[in-house]
N, C-alpha and C positions, 0 to 999 in steps of 0.2 A: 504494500500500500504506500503512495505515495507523500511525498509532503505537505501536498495540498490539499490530499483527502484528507488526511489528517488532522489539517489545523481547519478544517470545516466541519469536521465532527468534535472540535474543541470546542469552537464556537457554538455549536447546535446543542453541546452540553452544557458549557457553562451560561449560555441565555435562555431560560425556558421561561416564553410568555402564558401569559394566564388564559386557563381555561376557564369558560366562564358557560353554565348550563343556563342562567339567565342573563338576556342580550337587553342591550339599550341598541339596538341599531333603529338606525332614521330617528331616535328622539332627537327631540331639537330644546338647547336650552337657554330660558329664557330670562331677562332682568327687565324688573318694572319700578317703577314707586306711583305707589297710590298716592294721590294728591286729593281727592275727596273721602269720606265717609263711604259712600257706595263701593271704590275701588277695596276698600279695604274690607270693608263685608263680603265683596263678590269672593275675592283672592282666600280669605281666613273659610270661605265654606267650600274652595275647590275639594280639598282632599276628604272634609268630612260627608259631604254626599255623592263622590266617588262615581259621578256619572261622567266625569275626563278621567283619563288614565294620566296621571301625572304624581312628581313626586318633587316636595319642596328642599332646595336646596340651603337657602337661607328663608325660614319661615317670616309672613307680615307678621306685625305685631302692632304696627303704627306707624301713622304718616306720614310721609316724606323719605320713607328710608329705603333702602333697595331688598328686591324684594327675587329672589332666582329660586325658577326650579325647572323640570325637565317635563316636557309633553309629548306622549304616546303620537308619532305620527298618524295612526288611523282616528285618533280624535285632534288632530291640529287646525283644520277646518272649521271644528266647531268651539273650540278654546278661541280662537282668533274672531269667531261669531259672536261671544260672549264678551267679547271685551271690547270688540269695537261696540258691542249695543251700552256698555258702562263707560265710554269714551275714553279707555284705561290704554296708555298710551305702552308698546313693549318694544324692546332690543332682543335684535337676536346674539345673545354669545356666542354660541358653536351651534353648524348647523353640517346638514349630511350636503358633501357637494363633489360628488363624484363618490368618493369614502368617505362615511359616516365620522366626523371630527374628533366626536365626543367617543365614541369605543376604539378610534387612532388615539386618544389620548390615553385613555385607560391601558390599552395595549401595549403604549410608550413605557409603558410605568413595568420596564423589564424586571423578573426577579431574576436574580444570579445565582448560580451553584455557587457554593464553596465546597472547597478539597479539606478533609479531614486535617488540623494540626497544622494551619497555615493560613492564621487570623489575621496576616496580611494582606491576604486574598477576599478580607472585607471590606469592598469600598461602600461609598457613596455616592454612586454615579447611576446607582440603579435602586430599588426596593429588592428586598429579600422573602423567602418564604420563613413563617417559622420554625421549621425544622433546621435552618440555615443560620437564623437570628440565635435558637437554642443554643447550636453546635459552638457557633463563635465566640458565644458566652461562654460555654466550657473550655474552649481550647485559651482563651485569657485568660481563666483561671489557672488552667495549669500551667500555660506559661509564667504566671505571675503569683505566685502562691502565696508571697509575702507582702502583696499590697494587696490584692481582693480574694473576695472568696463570695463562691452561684452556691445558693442554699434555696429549697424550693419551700413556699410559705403556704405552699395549699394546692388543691385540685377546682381544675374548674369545674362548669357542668356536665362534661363529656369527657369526664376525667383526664385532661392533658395538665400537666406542671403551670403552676406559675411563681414565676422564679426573680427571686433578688438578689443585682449583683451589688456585694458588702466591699467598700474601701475602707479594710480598718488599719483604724490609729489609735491603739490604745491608749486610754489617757486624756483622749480628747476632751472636752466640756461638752462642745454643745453638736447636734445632730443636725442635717440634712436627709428630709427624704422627697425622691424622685419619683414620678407615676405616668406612665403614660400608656394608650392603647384600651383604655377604657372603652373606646367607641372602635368597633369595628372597622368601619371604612376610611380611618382617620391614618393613613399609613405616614405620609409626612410625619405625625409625633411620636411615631414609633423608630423611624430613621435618625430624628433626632436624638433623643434620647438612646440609644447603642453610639450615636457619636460623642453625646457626652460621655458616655464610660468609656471609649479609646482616648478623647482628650485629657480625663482626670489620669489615664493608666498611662497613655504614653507620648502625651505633648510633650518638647521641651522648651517650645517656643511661649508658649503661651502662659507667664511668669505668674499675673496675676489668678488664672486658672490654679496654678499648679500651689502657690499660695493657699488657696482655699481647700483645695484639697489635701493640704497638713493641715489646715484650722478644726476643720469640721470631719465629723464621721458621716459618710456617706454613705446611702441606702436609696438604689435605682431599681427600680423595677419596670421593665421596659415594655412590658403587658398586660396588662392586668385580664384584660378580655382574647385570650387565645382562641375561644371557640370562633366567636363571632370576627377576626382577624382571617382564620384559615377559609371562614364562608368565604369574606367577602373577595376572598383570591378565587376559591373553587368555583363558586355558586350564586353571589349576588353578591358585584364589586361595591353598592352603594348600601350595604347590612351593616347596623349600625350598635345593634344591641347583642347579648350573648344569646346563649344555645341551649335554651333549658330540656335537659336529656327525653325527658319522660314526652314532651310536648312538644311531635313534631311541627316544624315551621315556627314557634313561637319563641318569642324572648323577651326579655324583660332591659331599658334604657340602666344599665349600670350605674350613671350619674346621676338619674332619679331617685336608688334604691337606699340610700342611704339614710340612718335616722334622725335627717333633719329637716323639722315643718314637716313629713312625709305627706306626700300628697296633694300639695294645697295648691302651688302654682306652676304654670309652664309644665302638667304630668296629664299623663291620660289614665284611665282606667280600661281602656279598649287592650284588650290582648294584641290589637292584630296593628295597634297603633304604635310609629315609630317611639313614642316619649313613653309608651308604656310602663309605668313605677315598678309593676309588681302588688304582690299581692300583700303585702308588709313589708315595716324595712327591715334589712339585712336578709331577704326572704332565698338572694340569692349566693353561693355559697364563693363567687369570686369576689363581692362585695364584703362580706362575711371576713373574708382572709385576709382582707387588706386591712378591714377594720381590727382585726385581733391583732396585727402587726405590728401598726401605725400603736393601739394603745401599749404594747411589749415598749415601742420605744419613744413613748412620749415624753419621758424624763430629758430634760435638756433639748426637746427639738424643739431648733429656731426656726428651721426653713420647711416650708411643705409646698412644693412645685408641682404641677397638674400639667401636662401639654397635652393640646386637640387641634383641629385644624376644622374650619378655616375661619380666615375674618383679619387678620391682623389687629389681636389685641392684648392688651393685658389686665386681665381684670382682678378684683379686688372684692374681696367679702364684701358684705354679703349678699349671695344671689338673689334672695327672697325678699330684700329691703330696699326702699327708695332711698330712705336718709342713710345717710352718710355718718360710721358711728365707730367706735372706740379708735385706736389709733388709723383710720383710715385716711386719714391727710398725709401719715408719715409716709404708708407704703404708697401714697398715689405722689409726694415728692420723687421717693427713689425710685417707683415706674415711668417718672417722664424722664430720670435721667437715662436708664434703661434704652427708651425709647429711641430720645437722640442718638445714643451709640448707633444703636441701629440703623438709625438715617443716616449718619455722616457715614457707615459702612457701604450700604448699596443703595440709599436712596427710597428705601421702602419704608412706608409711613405707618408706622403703628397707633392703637389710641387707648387712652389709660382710662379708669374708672368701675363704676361695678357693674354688674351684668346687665340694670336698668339703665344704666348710664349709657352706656357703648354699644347695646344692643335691644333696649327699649322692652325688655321683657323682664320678667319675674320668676324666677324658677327653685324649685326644694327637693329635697333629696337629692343633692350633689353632697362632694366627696370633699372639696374644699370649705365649705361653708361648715361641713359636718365637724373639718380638723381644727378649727377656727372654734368655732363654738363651744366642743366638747371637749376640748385639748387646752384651751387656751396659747396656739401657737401664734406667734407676732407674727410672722410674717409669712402669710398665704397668697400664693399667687398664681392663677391659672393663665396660659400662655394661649391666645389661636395663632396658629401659624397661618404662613402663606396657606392663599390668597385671600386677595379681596373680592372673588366672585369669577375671574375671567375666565379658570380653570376650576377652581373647587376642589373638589377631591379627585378631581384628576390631574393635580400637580403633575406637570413631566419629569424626568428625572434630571434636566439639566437644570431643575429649579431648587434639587435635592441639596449641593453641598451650599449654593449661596444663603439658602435658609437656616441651613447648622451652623454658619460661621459667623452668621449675625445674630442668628440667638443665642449662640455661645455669648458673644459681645454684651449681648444685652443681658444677660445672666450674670456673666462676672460685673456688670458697674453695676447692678443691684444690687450684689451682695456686698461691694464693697462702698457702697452711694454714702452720701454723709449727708445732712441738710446742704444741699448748695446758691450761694450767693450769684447769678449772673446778670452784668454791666450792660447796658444794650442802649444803643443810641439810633434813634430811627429819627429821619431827617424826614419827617412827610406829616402833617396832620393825622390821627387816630382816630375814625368812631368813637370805637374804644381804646379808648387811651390807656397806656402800662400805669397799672397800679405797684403792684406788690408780684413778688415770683412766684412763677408755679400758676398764675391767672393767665389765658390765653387775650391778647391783642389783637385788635383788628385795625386792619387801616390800609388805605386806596394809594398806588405808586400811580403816578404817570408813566405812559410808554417812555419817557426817554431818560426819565431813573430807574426804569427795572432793572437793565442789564450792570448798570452800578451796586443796586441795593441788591442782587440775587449773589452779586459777588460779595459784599461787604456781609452778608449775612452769613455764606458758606465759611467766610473766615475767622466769625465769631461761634461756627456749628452752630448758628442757631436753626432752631424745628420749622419752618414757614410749610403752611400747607394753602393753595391757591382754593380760594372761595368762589369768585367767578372770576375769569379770565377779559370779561369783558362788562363791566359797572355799567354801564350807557344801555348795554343790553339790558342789563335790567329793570332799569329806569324804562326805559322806551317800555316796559309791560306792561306798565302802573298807568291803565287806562283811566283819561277824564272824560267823566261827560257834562252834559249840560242839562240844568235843569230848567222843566216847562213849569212855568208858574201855574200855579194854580193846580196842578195835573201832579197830585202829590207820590205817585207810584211811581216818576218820574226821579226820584232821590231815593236811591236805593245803596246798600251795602254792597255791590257787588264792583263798582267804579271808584276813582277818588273825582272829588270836584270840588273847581275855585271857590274861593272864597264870596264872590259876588252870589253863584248858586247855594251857597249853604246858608247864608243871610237870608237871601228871597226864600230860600225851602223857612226857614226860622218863623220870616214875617207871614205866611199861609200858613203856616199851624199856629200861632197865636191866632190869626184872624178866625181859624176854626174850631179853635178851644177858648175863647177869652173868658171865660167864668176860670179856669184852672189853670191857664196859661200866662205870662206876663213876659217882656220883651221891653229890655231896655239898655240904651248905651252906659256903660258908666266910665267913660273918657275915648279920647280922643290918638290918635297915633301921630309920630314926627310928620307923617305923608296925608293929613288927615283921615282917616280912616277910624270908622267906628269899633271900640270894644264890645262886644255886643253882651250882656247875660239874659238869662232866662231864670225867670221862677216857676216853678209848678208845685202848686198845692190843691191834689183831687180831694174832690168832694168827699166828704167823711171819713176825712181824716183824722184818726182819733189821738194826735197827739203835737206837739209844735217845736220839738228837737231839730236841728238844721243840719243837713247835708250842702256843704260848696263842692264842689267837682271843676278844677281845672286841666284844660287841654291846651295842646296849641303852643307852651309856650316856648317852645324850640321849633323853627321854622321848618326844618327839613323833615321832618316827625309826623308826616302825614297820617298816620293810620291813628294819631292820636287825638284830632279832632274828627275823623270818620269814627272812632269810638264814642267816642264822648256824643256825638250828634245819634249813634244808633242807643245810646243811654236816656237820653231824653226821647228817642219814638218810643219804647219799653217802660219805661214809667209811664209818657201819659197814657198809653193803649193800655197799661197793666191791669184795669180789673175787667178789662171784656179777656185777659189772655186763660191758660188754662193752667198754668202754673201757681198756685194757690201761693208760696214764698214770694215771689215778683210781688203780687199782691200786698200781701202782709207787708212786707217794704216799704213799697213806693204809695202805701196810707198811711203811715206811721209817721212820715217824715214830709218836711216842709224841704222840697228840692231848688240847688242855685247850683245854674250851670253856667261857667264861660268858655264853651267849644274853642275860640281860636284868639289866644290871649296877646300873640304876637302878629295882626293881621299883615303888617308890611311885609318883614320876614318870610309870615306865608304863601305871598304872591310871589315875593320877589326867588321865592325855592321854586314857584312854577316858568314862572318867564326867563329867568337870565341864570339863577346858580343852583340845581337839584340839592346840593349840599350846603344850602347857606345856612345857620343855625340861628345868629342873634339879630335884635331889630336892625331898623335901617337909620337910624340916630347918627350922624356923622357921615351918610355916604359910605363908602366901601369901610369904614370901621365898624360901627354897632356894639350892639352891650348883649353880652350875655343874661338874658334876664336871671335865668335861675342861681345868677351870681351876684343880682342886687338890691336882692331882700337884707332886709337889718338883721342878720343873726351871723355875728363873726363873721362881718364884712369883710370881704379881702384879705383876709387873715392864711386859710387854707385853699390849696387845689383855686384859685382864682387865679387870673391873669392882669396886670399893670398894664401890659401891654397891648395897645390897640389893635392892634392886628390878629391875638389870639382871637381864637375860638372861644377862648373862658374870659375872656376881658369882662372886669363886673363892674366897671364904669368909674365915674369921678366919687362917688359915694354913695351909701344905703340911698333906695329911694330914688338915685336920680332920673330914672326914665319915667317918663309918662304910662309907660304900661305896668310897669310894676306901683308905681304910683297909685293907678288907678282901681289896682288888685288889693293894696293892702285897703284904702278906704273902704274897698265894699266891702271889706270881710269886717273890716273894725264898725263897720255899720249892719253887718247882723252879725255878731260875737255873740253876742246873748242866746245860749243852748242850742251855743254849736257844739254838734256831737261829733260830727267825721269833717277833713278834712282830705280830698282826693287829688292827685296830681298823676296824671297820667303821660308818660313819656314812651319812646321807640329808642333801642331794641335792646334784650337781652334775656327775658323773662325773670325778671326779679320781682320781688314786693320787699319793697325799700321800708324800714321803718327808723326814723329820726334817731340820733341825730347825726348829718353827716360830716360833722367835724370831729366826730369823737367815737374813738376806737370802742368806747364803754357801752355798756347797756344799762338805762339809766331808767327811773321812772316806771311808766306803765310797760317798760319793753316785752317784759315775760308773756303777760297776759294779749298785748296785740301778736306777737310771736306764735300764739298757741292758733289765736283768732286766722292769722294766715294759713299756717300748716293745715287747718281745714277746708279752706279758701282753693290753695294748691292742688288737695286731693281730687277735690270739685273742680278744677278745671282742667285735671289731669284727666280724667271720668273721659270729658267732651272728645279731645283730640289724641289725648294721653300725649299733650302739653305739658311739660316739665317747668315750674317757676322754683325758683331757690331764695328762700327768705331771711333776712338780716339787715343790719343795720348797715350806709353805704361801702362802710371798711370788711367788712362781712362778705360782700355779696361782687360787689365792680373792684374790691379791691385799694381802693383810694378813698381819701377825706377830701371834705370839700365846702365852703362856707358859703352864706348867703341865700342860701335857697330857700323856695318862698315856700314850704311844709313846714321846714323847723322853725322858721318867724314864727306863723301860725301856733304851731306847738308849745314854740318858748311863749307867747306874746301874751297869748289866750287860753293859755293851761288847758286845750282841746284833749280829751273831751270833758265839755260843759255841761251839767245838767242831765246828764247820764237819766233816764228811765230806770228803775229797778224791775226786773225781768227780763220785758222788750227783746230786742233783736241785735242787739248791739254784738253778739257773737256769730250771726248769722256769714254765711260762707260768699253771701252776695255783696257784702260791704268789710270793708277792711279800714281799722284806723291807722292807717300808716298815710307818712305825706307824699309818697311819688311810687306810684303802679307800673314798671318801667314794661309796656303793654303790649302784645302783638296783637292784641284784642280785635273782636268784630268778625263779622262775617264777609270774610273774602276770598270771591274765587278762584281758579285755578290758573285763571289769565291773568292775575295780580298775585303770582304769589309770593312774589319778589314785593312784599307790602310795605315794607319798610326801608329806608335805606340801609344798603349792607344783610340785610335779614334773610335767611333762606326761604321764608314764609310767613305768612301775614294769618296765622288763624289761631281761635285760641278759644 
């Protein structure tokens, strides 16, 4: 036999591709984001009424966020029928075009022989089978007798090993443990993790690795789920859960099964459903083993690491909470240093937070949340690898070593992360402007500083991830229309419109309500131009407490007086509406609204500058209004300088519009109970005061009143709002602003009811709602400037 049959039957041995008895041929896989309610109801009931054949790759949960999974070619006709009839807009990822992409992909993903007793015949240029992952593990062990030792911790449900490789260091203090391969089809964190045991065994390059691997005792286990590994190679490459012996086809979601919250979010009860919990936790016997392991060596464990794929993230206890709670500020510092490494490595964008955070859902009976809670381990951190969607789990294998080598990166500046200080100087105006570190900045480059700031930022490593590429584009979405006087269905939520139109909408509904309606200017602007307020007090109203509600008074901040104007159609319609709360409300309280407190500003944001912020006082100068109220005037976070964005003018008071704001509050002070101040973008509910880091006064109790507030508007969109005081929340202090006068001036609230509603989820006593508020469509949902969406 020759030399060339030979090294083709080398080849034909050491690559054997997978055989697979269930095909994905001709699916076609697809990426959406729902932008309405109905996209998100259609997509959340694809797979529970199972009249498409399809299977979610990243499940919806909420919207705006992308949303991939795969469609049976014999129902893609009628998927694609369903979606055009919900106007739900899709991308094709991989489609079959000549060969089918998406099972080229899978295919790609070659496992390799290894030769008995020659663990350097393990690379990472391919996936492996576990009989190969096994082998290799042994054969490092006996290569290396004196640094690790493969001990097996259990049986799964089809009785194969599941096995932990030991780096002992006798002596050591504190403990690391490694887990990966929980999930089935998640081959990526399986390849990871066998490359972290070759780097801790035989890097020499890699100092700060090899550091941590004399600090800590180490304990990897690079499978947890072998049954449902070896399906998804044999029998069904996208099997995600194990192999419960007794019941064929069935399995139970591993990271479900665990005894924590057991049941309650993000689980199914459907046997035949992918998140399937189980039948109780620890029900199944690979969960079981790891549980008994993990408690053998919970004495001194600091570190507990989880790797899954996909998504690029890094999340942080715990799965099953919104709020943000024991030291989770710490590990979300040393995740974003983490993260950066990662980036300045290849470029690939990671994102930190907890599992609601990153990925907009809730989930219990996971595995980290479990070592977190019961363990009391500090630092828990579960890893998705590559990707973000393009491939999924069908990573190729040329995507294999770049992802071991940056999550190696990003693993050692974890462990070695310390709080860090970083200096940042950004030459452009800010939305959101740099507070405090560790807060993400937003803020617009012109085209002919990019290629300066994209360099000046590479060379500080700092993280930039681009928002839209094109700001004008977005603007250009934020449709105005025009309203017909008199023709009141003509003024709707669904547009933005000038200032002249929402006046004339004003002066028709007082002409239409005058018993409960009232319309009056209460001053005048530099360009004369009316401030307009409104009172409304409906009939049988059983009590005289005051509500003022300001909007408007930052110019560019459009969707803040489109709120504030769809607050005032809601209260006066509220007792024909069908919500009995609305009601209750808006009868209790004597209502004062000023929609657009800055009118010049707001004209001059539609005609000549989209981003212009403060009045027009001075011609191209202006005053920041929310920086020239009397409360620690000019003191904090304001600007001298005229040309700022925060310039808070020559002294408390000196504009005409704020001027004209504090008399009319100082003329109904008398039981005033809330004070409102509605601002664009960020989802916050700001509570006073924001020149001071402290929580002072009533903070606890409007604190509680918001956290209810949040839930309830999480309900609607599952809208996320984050509540504190302005150092709390944007990050920065700041003086002057017309809440905390308010607050300070008028010890709001006044006169308080005993009972009443004053805890109700519909009003909040805080002085600035910073709001994505109102209902707006899908053609504006660029509703805000800079904002990825206007709904709330």
């Amino acid at each position: 036999m020759n030399a060339k049959v030979l090294a083709i039957i080398a080849i034909f041995i050491n690559n054997i591709r997978i055989c697979q008895s269930k095909k994905y041929d001709n699916f076609t896989l697809y990426n959406t984001v729902p932008t309405e309610a109905d996209h998100l109801k259609f997509l959340q009931n694809l797979d529970k009424q199972k009249y498409i054949d399809m299977m979610f790759w990243k499940k919806p949960y909420k919207l705006y966020e992308d949303v991939q999974f795969i469609v049976n070619p014999a129902d893609k006709e009628l998927f694609l029928e369903r979606a055009n009839h919900f106007k739900l807009k899709t991308e094709v990822m991989l489609n079959d075009v000549g060969r089918n992409i998406i099972i080229s992909a899978f295919e790609d993903q070659e496992v390799s022989k290894l030769f008995r007793l020659r663990s350097e015949g393990f690379t990472w240029q391919n996936y492996h089978t576990l009989e190969d992952i096994y082998q290799w593990l042994a054969d490092v062990a006996t290569k290396y007798p004196n640094i690790v030792e493969l001990e097996s911790i259990g049986k799964s449900a089809e009785g194969r090993e599941i096995y932990v490789m030991c780096l002992k260091k006798k002596g050591t203090k504190y403990k690391v443990i490694v887990e990966g391969g929980i999930h089935g089809n998640e081959w990526i964190a399986i390849e990871f993790v066998t490359y972290l045991v070759d780097q801790l065994v035989n890097s020499t390059k890699n100092i700060k690795l090899l550091e941590l691997g004399r600090k800590y005792d180490w304990y990897i286990i690079p499978i947890v789920n072998p049954d449902g590994y070896v399906y998804s190679q044999k029998s069904d490459r996208l099997w995600r859960k194990n192999r419960r012996a007794m019941e064929s086809g069935i399995g139970v979601d591993l990271n479900r099964n665990f005894d924590y919250n057991f049941g309650k979010y993000g689980t199914s009860e459907d046997i035949k459903d992918e998140y399937y919990c189980g039948p109780h936790p620890f029900s199944e016997p690979e969960t079981r083993t790891l549980a008994e392991f993990i408690t053998q060596k919970r004495h001194n464990l600091r570190f507990y690491f989880s790797f899954h794929a996909y998504g690029q993230k890094v999340i942080i206890p715990f799965a099953d909470r919104i709020k943000h709670i024991e030291n989770y500020a710490e590990m979300e510092n040393y995740g974003k240093q983490a993260i950066l490494k990662m980036y300045k490595m290849n470029r690939v964008k990671y994102s930190v937070g907890t599992t609601y955070d990153t990925l907009g859902l809730r989930i219990s009976g996971n595995s980290a949340s479990w070592v977190k809670k019961t363990h009391g381990v500090r630092y828990v951190f579960t890893f998705l690898l590559r990707d973000n969607g393009t491939y999924g789990y069908a990573l190729p294998p040329s995507q294999i070593m770049p992802t071991c080598e940056e999550t190696i990166g990003g693993l050692t500046e974890l462990m070695i992360a310390r709080p860090r200080r970083v200096k940042l100087n950004l030459f452009n105006s800010a939305p959101k402007d740099p507070g405090v570190l560790m807060k993400p900045v937003d803020f617009v480059i012109s085209p002919e500083h990019k290629e300066d700031f994209i360099e000046k930022a590479n060379n500080l490593g700092l993280y930039v991830t681009t928002i839209m590429e094109d700001v004008q584009v977005a603007f250009d979405l934020q449709t105005i229309k025009t309203y017909i006087r008199r023709e009141m269905d003509s003024f709707d939520w669904n547009n933005f419109f000038r200032l002249r139109d929402i006046y004339q909408w004003l002066q028709d509904l007082a002409q239409n309500y005058p018993q409960e309606m009232e319309l009056t200017s209460i001053g005048r602007t530099y360009e004369n131009r009316d401030i307009m307020a409104v009172k409304i007090l409906l009939r049988g109203s059983r009590a005289r407490s005051k509500v003022i509600i300001e909007g408007g008074i930052h110019a560019r901040e459009w969707i803040a007086p489109a709120f504030v104007t769809y607050l005032i159609h809601q209260i006066l319609h509220a007792k024909t509406s069908n919500d009995p709360n609305l009601k209750l409300v808006a009868t209790t309280y004597e209502w004062y609204f000023v929609p657009v407190l800055n009118p010049d500003g707001y004209e001059f944001s539609h005609v000549e500058d989209r981003l212009w912020r403060k009045n027009r006082h001075g011609g191209q100068s202006g005053v920041d209004l929310n920086r020239n109220f009397g409360h620690g005037f000019g003191t904090i976070g304001s600007a001298r300088l005229k040309t700022s964005d925060t310039y808070c003018g020559e002294g408390p008071f000196s504009e005409r519009e704020s001027s004209a704001m504090a008399n009319f509050v100082r003329s109904r002070s008398v039981r005033l109970e809330y004070y409102l101040a509605f601002h664009s973008y960020g989802q916050y509910m700001i509570i006073p005061y924001a020149d001071s880091m402290k929580h002072v006064e009533n903070y606890d109790e409007v604190f509680q009143m918001c956290q209810k507030a949040k839930e309830k508007i999480a309900q609607k969109y599952n809208t996320l709002y984050t509540t504190g005081t302005a150092y709390d929340t944007v990050g920065y202090m700041t003086s002057g602003v017309s809440g905390c006068w308010v607050k300070k001036e008028f010890r709001v609230p006044r006169g308080r009811r005993s009972g009443g509603v004053s805890a109700h989820p519909l009003l909040l006593r805080v002085y600035a709602l910073h709001a994505r508020a109102c209902i707006i469509n899908a053609n504006a949902r660029i509703g805000v400037y800079g904002a990825k969406d206007a709904r709330s």
